[in-house]
N, C-alpha and C positions, 0 to 999 in steps of 0.2 A: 413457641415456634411450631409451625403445622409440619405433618406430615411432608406434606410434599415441598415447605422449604427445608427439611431438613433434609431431604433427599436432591432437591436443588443443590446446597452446599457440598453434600457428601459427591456427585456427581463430579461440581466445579474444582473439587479439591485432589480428584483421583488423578494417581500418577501410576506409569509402570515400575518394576522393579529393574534397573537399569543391573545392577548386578548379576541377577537372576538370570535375564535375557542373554547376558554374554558370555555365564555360566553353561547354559544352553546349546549356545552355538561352539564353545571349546570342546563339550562331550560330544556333542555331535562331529565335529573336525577330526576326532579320533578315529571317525571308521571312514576305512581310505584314503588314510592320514600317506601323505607323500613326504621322504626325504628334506626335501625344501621348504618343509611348513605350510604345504600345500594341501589340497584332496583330489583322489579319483572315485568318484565313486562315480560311473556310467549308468546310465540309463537303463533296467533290469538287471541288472549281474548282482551277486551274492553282496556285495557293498551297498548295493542300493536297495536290497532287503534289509539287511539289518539297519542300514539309517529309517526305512520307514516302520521298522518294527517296534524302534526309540523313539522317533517322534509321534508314531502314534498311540504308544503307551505315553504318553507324557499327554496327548491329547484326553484320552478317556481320563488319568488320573486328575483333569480340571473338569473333569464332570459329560464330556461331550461324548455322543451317540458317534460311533465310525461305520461310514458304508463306501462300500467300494464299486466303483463302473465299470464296464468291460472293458476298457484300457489304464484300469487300474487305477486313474484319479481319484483320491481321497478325500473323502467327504467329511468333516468332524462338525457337528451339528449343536447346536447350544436353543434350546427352546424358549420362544416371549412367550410373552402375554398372550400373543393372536397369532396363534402358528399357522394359520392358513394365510396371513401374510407372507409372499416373496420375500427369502432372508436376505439379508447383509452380510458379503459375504466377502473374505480376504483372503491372500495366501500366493503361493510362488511355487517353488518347484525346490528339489532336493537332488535332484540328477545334478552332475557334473563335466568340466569338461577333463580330458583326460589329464592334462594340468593345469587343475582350476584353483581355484582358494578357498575361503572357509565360510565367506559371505554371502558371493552369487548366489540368489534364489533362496538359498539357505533363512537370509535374515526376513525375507517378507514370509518365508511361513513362521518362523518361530518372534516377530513381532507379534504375528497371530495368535500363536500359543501362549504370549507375557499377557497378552489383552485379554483374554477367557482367563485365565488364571487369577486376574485383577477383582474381574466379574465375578469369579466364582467365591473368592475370599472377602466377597466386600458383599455376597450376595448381591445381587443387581442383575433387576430381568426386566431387559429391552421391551419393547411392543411388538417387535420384530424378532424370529430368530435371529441368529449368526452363523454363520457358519466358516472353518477355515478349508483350506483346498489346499492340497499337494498336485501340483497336477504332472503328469506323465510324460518325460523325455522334454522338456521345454530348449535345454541344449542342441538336441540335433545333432551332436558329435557320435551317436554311434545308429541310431536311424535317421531315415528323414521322410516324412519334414520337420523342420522342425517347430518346436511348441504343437507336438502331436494333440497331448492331450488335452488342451484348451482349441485348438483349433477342430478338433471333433467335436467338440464339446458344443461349439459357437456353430456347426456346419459347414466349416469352410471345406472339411471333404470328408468323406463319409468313415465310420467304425471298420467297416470293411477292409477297404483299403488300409488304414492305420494298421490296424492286426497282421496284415499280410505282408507288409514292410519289411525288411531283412537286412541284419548288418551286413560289414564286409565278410564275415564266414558263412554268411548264407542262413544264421539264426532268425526265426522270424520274432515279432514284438508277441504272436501271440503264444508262441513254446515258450519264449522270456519268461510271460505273463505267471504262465501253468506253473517254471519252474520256479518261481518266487514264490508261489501262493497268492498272486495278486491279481486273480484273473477272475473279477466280481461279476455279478450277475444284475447287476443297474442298469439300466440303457443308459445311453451316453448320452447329456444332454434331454434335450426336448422340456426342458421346466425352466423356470421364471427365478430369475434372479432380480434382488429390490435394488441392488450395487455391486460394485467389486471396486476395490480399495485395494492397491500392492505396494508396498513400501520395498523400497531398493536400494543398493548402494546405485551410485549416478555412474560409474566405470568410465567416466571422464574427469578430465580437472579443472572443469571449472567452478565449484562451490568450494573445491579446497582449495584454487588461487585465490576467489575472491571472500575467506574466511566467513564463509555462510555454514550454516549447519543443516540446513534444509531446502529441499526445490520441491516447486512445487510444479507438476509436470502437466504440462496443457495438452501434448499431446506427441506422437512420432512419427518418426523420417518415414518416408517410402522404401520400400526394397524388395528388391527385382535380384535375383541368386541364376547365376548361369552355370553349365558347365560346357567347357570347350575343348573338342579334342582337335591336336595336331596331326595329320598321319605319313610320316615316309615312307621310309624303308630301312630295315636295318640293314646294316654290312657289317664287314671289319676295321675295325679301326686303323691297322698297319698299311693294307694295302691300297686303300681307298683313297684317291688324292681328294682333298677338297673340293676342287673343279667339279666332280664328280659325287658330290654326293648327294642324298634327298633327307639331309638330318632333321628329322622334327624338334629338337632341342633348340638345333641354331633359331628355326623360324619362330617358335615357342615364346625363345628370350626375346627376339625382337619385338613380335605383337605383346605381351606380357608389360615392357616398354613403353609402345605407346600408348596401351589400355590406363596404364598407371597415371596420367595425364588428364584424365576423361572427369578428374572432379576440378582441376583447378578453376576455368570458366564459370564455374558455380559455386562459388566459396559464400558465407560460409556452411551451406550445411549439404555441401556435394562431400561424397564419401566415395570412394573406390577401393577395393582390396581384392587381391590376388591369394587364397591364405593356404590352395590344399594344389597340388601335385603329385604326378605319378609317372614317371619313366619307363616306357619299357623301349628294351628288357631291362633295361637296370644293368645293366655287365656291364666290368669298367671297360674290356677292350670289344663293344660293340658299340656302332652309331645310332642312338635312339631312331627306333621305327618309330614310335606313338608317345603322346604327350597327351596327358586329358589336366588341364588345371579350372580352378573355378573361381567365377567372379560374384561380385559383392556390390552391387550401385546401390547410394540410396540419394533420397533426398526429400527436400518437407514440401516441394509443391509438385505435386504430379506432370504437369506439363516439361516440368526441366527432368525430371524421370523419364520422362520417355525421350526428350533429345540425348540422353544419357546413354539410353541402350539403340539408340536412333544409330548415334556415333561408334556403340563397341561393334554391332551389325558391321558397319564398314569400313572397320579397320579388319575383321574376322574376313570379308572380300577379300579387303585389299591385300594382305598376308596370303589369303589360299589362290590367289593368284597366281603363286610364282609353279616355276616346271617342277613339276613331282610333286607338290606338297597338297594338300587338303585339310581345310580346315573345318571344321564343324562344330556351329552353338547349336547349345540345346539348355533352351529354359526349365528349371528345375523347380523355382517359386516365385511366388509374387507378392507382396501386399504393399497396397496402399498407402499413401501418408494419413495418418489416422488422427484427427480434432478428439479429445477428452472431452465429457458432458461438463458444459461449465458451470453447473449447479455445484455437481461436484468438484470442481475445479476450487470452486468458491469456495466449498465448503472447507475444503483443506489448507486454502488460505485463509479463512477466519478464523478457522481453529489453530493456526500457527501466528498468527497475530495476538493471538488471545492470550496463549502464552509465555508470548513474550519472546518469540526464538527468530532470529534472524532469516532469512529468506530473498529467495528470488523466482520469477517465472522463471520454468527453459523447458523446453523437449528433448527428450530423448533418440537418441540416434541408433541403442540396441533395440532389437526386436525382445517383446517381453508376451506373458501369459495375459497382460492386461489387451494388449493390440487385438488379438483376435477377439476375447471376452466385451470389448467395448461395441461390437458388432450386432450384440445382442440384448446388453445391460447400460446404463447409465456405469461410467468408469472412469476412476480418477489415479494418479501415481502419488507419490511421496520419495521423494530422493534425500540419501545423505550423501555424506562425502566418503571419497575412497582414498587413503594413502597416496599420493602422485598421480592420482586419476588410473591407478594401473587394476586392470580387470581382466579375467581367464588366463591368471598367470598364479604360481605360486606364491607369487610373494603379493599379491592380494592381501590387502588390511583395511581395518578402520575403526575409528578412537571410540570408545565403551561409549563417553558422553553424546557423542552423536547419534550413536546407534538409539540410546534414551530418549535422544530428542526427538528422531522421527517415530517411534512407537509415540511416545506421546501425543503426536497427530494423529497417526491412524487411531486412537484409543476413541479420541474426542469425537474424530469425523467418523467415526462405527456411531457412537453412541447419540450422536445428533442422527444421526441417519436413520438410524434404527427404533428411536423415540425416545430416549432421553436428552436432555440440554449439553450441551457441551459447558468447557470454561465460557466466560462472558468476559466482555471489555473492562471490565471493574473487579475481574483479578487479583 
């Protein structure tokens, strides 16, 4: 047998270590480990160091070069044959939300890391680098915007801006940066990627109703992110007759109401959510002055996007119309409904035929690090299933074997990608 069938076979025969991988993501659930069986670990704070000080000693120890960008995204580099080819590259993000689970983002970087580990134990060198990515703040629960650091990355807005961003205590992304130690000296962006490949749990339930173990993701919803302030007046709550008041609560829940309404006409892949508020003053015996809550539209063809926020615009009128109240949107983000490269697209559905693992098309309705990254790169998803379809919540799960199965995609469709053969039909 030649060379290069024996490296054909050895290729067709490689699998991940499904135990190892979920080994992985248990030690990692431990830092920022929540009550619930949950994790917080936000976006720069001392939790989100020591997760990336573990994952990326777990990187170098598969052999990969680590370099860091000026909004901290994490570079872990695995060198081919022809390094001046544009790598292959994969990966997710490690930020959380503040009660998130142990999956989110988590398992598309550390798919990453069981796939280099594979490579590195079986010796196996692409034509192509690899590389994996941790990329910076992709949650948005404590800066925005969110998926910062893929969105700088791709240009959708500039380093600048990103670093000068500020939680709610007025901390900015680039003091975070400093105080982590994660504040690298790489430009952000400006170089050539050959792919990007993100394997995810699906945070919906449709692969676990219809007992699939894999999606294969063609592309995502659009989404348009508002925020809307109400404005009255506060008073007292004793002496105030109702006739008489200007509550921005009352009118709040009302518009709030009919906003919630705004996907049914477009089922099914209209989405609307109401998910953050703020009252003030907050006092239980005053009448809320101000209300700021924010909205969530999305949908997969743009034209029904924009009658979307066509219609919140004029319910936002028709609400600040009454005496005394004022209403105010203010557009906070936007992207697109985004089409996947269907090369890659393919590619991930042949590799998942190949071996044998059940599947389906579908898109995605969360915003991911692949959306913006496809802007720039050829970019494909990889979905498994999620316990109950339940996602940004504690109690966030999902079964070891599935987890295997879609590493085992991303492994094939890296290594076809990148210049070796994947499995073949004759498996």
């Amino acid at each position: 047998m030649t060379a290069t069938m024996n490296k054909q076979l050895q290729t067709e025969t490689l699998r991940v270590d499904g135990g190892r991988l979920w080994d992985s993501l248990m030690d990692l659930a431990r830092i920022g480990a929540t009550p619930k069986g949950g994790n917080c670990r936000l976006a720069l704070t001392e939790e989100d160091r020591q997760g990336r000080d573990l994952v990326s000693g777990w990187l170098r120890d598969a052999g990969l070069e680590i370099r860091v960008d000026q909004l901290g995204n994490i570079f872990a580099r695995r060198p081919g044959r022809n390094n001046t080819l544009p790598p292959v590259v994969t990966g997710s993000h490690i930020d959380t939300q503040p009660t998130g689970g142990r999956f989110d983002g988590n398992y598309g970087v550390l798919a990453g890391l069981e796939v280099m580990r594979v490579l590195d134990e079986q010796n196996i060198t692409t034509d192509a680098p690899l590389e994996v990515v941790i990329w910076t703040n992709e949650e948005g629960s404590r800066f925005v915007p969110v998926m910062m650091g893929s969105g700088a990355f791709a240009g959708m807005f500039s380093t600048e801006s990103a670093l000068a961003a500020r939680d709610h205590d007025g901390i900015s992304v680039a003091d975070s940066l400093a105080r982590i130690g994660y504040d690298g000296d790489m430009p952000v962006g400006g170089r050539q990627l050959g792919a990007y490949f993100e394997a995810h749990i699906e945070q919906g339930p449709v692969l676990e109703q219809e007992g699939l173990p894999v999606g294969v993701v063609t592309g995502s919803l659009g989404l348009s992110w508002f925020d809307v302030v109400v404005t009255g007046q506060e008073a007292h709550a004793g002496p105030t007759p109702m006739e008489y008041r200007r509550d921005a609560l009352q009118t709040a829940c009302a518009l709030v109401g009919d906003i919630l309404t705004l996907a049914r006409p477009h089922a099914p892949h209209g989405r609307v959510t109401c998910g953050e508020f703020r009252v003030f003053p907050n006092s239980r015996n005053v009448i809320p002055g101000r209300v700021n809550f924010s909205v969530d539209l999305r949908h997969l063809e743009p034209a029904v996007l924009t009658q979307m926020e066509q219609r919140l615009q004029e319910l936002c009128e028709k609400h600040g119309g009454q005496t005394g109240i004022e209403v105010q949107l203010i557009e906070v983000q936007r992207i697109p409904p985004t089409p996947f490269a269907q090369e890659l697209v393919e590619r991930v559905r042949t590799c998942t035929q190949a071996l044998g693992i059940p599947h389906r098309d579908m898109v995605t309705g969360a915003g991911h690090d692949a959306v913006y990254i496809s802007r720039i790169a050829p970019t494909a998803m990889i979905f498994v299933p999620c316990v109950d379809g339940i996602s940004h919540n504690e109690c966030e799960d999902a079964k070891p074997e599935d987890l295997e199965a879609g590493a085992n995609v991303l492994l094939h469709a890296m290594l076809h990608t990148a210049g070796i053969s994947p499995v073949t039909d004759t498996l």
